[in-house]
N, C-alpha and C positions, 0 to 999 in steps of 0.2 A: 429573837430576830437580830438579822447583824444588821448596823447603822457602818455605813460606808461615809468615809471625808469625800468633801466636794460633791456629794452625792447625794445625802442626807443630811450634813451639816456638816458646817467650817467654823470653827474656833476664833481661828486668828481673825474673817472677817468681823464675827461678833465684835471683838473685841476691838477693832481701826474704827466700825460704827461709832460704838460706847464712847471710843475715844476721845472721837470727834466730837462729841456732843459735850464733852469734859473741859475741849479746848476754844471752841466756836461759840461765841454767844448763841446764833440763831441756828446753832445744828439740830438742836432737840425739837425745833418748830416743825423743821422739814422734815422729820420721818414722823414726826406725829400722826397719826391716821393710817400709814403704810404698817407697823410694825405694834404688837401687843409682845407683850410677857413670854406668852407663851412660844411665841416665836422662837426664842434664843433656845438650843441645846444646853447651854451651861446654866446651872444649876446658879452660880454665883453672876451670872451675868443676867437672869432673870430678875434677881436680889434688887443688882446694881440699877435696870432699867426701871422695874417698879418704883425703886426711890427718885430717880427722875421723873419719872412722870406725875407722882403724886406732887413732887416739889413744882412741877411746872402747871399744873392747874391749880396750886393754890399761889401762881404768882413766885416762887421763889427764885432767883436768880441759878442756875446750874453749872457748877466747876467740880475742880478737882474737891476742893478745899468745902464745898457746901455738901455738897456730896456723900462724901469722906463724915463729915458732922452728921448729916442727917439717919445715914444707917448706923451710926454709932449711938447715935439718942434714940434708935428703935430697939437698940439690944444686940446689934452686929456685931461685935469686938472681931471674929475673925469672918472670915470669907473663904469655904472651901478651904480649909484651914491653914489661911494667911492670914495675916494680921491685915483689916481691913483696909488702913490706910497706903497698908502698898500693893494690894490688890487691886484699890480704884487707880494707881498711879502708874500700875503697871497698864495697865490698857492706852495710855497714851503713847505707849515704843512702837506701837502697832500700826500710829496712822502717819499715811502717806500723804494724804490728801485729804480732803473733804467736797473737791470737786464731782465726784459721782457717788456721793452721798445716797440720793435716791436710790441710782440705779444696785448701788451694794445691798439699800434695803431692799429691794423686790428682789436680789436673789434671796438673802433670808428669809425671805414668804416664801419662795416657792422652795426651799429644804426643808421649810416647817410641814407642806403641803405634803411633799414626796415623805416624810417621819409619819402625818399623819394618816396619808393612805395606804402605810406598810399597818399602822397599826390598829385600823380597822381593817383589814385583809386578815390579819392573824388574829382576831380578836376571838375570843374564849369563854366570854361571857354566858352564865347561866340565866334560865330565866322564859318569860312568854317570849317564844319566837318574832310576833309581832310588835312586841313592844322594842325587839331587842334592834329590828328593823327601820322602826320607827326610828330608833334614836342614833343608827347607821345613815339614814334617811338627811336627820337633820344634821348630824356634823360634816357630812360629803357635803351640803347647803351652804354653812359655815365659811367653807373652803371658797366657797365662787363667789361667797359675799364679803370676801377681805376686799378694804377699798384700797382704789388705786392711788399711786404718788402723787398726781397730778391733774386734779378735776376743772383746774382754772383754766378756758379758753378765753382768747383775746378776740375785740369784735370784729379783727380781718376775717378770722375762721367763721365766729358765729354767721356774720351776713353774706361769706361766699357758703354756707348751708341752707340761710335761707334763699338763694339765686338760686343754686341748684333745684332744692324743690318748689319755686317754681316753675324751674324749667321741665321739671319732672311732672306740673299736673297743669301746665299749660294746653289750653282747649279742653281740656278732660272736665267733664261735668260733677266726676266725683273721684275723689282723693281716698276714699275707704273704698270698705265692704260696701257693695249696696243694700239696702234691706227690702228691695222691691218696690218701698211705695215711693210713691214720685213724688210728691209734695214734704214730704219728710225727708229724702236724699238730699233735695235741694233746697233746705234748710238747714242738714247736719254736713252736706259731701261727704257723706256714709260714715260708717263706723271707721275710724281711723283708730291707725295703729296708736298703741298704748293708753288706747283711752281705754275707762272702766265705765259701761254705761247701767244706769238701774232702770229695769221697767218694772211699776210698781201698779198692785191694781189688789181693789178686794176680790175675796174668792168667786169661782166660778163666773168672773168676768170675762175670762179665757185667756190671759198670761199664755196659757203653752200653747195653746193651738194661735197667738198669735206668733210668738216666737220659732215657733213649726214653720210657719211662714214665712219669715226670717232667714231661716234656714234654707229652708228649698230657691227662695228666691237667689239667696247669695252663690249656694251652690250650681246653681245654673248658669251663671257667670261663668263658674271654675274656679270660685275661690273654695278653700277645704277648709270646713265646720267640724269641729265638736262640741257635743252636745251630754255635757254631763245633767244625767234625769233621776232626781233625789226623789221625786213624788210619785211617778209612775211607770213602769216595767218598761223595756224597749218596745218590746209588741206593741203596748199600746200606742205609744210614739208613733210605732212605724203606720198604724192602722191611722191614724191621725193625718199623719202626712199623705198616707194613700188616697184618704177622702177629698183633702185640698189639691192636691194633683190631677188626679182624675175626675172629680165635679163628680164623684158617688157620695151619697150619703151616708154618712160615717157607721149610721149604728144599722145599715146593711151589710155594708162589711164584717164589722168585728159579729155580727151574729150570722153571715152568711146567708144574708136571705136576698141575695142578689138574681134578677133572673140571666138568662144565659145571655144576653146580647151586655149587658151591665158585667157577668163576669171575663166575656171575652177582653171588654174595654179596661176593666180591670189590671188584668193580665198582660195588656200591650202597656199602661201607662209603670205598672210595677216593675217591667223590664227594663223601661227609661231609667224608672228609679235608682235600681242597683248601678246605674255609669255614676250616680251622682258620688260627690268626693264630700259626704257625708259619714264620721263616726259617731255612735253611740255608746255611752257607758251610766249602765243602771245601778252599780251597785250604790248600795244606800251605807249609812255610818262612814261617810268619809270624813276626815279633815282637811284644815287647807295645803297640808305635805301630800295626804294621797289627792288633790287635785292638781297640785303641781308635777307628779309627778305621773299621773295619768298626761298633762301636757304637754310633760318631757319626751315623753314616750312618741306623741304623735308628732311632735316636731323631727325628731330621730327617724321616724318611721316611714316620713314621706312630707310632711309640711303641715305647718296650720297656718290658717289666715283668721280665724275668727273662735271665740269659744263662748260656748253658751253655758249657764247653769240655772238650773231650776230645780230649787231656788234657795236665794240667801239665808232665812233662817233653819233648812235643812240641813244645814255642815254642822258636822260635831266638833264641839269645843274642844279644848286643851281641859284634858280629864284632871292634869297634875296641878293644876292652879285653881281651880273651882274659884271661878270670877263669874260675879251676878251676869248677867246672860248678856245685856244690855252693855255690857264693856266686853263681852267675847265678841258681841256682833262688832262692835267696833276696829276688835282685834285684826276681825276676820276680811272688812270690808280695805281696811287699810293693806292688810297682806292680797290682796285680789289686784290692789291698783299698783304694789309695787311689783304682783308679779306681771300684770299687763304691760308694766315699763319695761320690765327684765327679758321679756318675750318678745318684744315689738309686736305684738297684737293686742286687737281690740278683745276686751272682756266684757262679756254682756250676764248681768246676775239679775233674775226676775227677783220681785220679794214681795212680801206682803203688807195692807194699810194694816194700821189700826183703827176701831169700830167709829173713832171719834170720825174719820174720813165721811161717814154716813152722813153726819149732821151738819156737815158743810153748806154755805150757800150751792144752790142749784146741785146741791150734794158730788160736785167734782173735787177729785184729792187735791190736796197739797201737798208741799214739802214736808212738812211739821206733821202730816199724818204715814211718815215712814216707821213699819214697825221697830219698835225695841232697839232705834238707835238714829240716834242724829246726827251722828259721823258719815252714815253713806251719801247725804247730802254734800256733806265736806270734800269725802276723799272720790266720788264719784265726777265725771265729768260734762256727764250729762244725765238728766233723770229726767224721763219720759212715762206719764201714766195712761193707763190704758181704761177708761170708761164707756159704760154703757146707761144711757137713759132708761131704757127698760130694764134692766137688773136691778135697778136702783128705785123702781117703783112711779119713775116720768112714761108711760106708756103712749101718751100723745104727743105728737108736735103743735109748736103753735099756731103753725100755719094749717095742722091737720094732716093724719096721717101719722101711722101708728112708727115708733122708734125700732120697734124688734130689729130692725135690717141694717142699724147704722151704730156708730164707737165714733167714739171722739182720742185721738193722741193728741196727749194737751202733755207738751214739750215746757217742764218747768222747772228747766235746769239748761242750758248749754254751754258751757265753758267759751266756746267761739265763735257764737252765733246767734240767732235769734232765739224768740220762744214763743210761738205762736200755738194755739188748738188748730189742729188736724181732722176733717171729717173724713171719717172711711167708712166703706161696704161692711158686712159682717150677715154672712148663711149659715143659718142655726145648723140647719141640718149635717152641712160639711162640715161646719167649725172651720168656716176658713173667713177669715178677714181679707179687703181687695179694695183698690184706690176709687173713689168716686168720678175721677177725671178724666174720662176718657178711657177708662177700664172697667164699664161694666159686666164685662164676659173676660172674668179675670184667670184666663189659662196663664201658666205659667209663662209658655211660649209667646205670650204677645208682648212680653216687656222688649225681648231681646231687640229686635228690631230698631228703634228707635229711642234707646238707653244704651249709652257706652260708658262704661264705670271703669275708673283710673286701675290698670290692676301693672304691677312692675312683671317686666318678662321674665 
């Protein structure tokens, strides 16, 4: 492949950088974090940076002359075969300035970028097709996660951002996604962008047919949901949502034993369906590159405002490091929260307790009962569980009267907010969960009315 100057790289610039860094006590501070090794085209100027950088996090002063010593006690005598010491001396005829220091370095980011993206275009490599992708996958990644020059703002910027948004969610009752139920928005003002929220519940509590709900709710708004479904096929999904939508009972649908007045209704409430700005993706064995890049896809493709997955311990690890499970999930939960910052949306990853959660007082989860890792408490922003007194073997209430019909969201985590227990509806038959308050005839259509959730034009 041919490498073009000032196109794919510039020598001379390399070298007024270097320079600068040779002659400026604090030049080397300021491209630190813009600029790696690999960056430089030159072969000898890669040499030359490496030896600065290793001398500047172990504290060593950086010149000509330290410089000059340090690659010569690693074994350097020449340099692209000049004699080292007037190789590092020649790079000082190069500088001009040191005044746009940074800005010289982000152009050699970005010739490293354009060298890199020639040379995975041409790439030849033998091998599984998929793996080969994979690792196309993550260096394209690479590229967008070089960091920027200059991450420091002053508090004029920070707090005329924070004036703005509140001028942006002034009167607005919610600042996120809404999730439908009304005592939980107005507790969380919705799933807000970048946050990573977990909902955590042992099995057959209903995790998806709550987050079903979730979904439909948000989407009726018009905000656009994806819902990646590691546990069970789209159909079933979709047959799920069709039961809480339409107030048919679920397992007459999926078996079709609806009679004809149930299937007409059916059929009108399913048509609403398809307007919704709802995607689904079932395939199973993904990791956290094919979710982001399923992400990517639907951001490109038309927008997302919210993304759903179900559920966290269903993502397949990193095959090539066989790390006990319990630090993959850590891996995994940390990569979810930075790519919710990286996306400006909310990410919502249901997961699973562990059995100890049983043996709780009054048997409700805690923090400390998240499976297989204690990091999603950490790097998550919010963690809300989803319980049921009759799953859990409480079949009475105190006061009398049987539990089947009611769930508790016991909010025990909020990063900005309170954390109160939530009682909610819950229709075995539908599988649909619905607010106690004022909504017990919980169609979708009666939120709208009298909920106005913050959404940017």
């Amino acid at each position: 492949m041919e490498l073009k100057k000032h196109i794919h790289f510039d020598k001379d610039l390399e070298n007024a950088v270097l320079g600068a860094c040779l002659l400026e006590k604090t030049a080397f501070s300021r491209i630190h974090g813009i600029l790696k090794k690999e960056v430089f085209y030159s072969s000898g100027n890669q040499l030359v940076f490496d030896c600065m950088d290793t001398m500047w996090k172990e504290n060593h002063p950086v010149d000509i002359f330290t410089v000059t010593s340090f690659a010569a006690r690693r074994g350097n005598e020449t340099i692209e075969n000049f004699d080292t010491a007037f190789f590092i001396t020649r790079l000082t005829n190069y500088v001009v300035s040191s005044a746009h220091l940074e800005f010289h370095s982000i152009i050699l980011r970005q010739l490293f970028a354009e060298r890199e993206l020639l040379r995975i275009k041409n790439s030849k490599e033998e091998g599984d097709v998929m793996e080969r992708a994979k690792k196309i996958q993550e260096e394209i990644q690479t590229l967008f996660t070089l960091k920027t020059s200059n991450d420091w703002q002053d508090m004029s910027s920070i707090l005329f951002s924070m004036y703005q948004h509140m001028a942006e969610v002034e009167n607005k009752e919610l600042i996120g996604v809404p999730t439908g139920f009304r005592q939980l928005d107005l507790v969380t003002g919705g799933l807000v962008k970048t946050q990573l929220i977990a909902i955590g519940a042992r099995p057959s509590v209903g995790k998806s047919a709550f987050i079903a709900a979730v979904a439909l709710n948000a989407a009726s708004f018009g905000f656009k949901v994806g819902i990646i479904s590691l546990e069970m096929p789209g159909m079933q999904v979709g047959a799920r949502m069709s039961s809480i939508y339409s107030g048919i009972d679920f397992w007459k649908i999926f078996r079709n034993k609806m009679n004809k007045e149930e299937g007409e209704m059916l059929f009108t409430y399913v048509k609403k369906m398809t307007e919704l700005p709802i995607k689904i993706s079932d395939k199973t064995q993904v990791d956290i590159y094919d979710i982001k890049a399923k992400a990517t896809k639907l951001i490109y493709q038309g927008g997302l405002d919210l993304l759903i997955i179900d559920y966290l311990q269903l993502i397949e690890g990193d095959t090539g490091r066989n790390l006990p499970r319990e630090q993959e999930v850590s891996r995994l939960s940390r990569g979810l929260k930075l790519m919710a910052m990286e996306y400006n949306i909310p990410v919502v990853i249901l997961c699973q307790l562990n059995r100890e959660s049983e043996k709780a007082v009054g048997k409700k989860p805690q923090l400390h009962h998240l499976r297989e890792s204690g990091s999603i408490e950490q790097d998550c922003d919010g963690v809300i569980f989803l319980h049921r007194d009759f799953k859990s073997g409480i079949t009475e209430k105190p006061e009398g009267g049987t539990t089947e019909f009611e769930a508790d969201l016991i909010v025990a985590k909020w990063r900005n907010g309170e954390t109160p227990e939530i009682k909610i509806g819950f229709d075995p038959p539908k599988m649909r969960f619905f607010d106690l308050n004022g909504h017990n005839a919980p169609k979708i259509d009666s939120y709208r009315s009298d909920w106005k959730p913050y959404k940017e034009d």
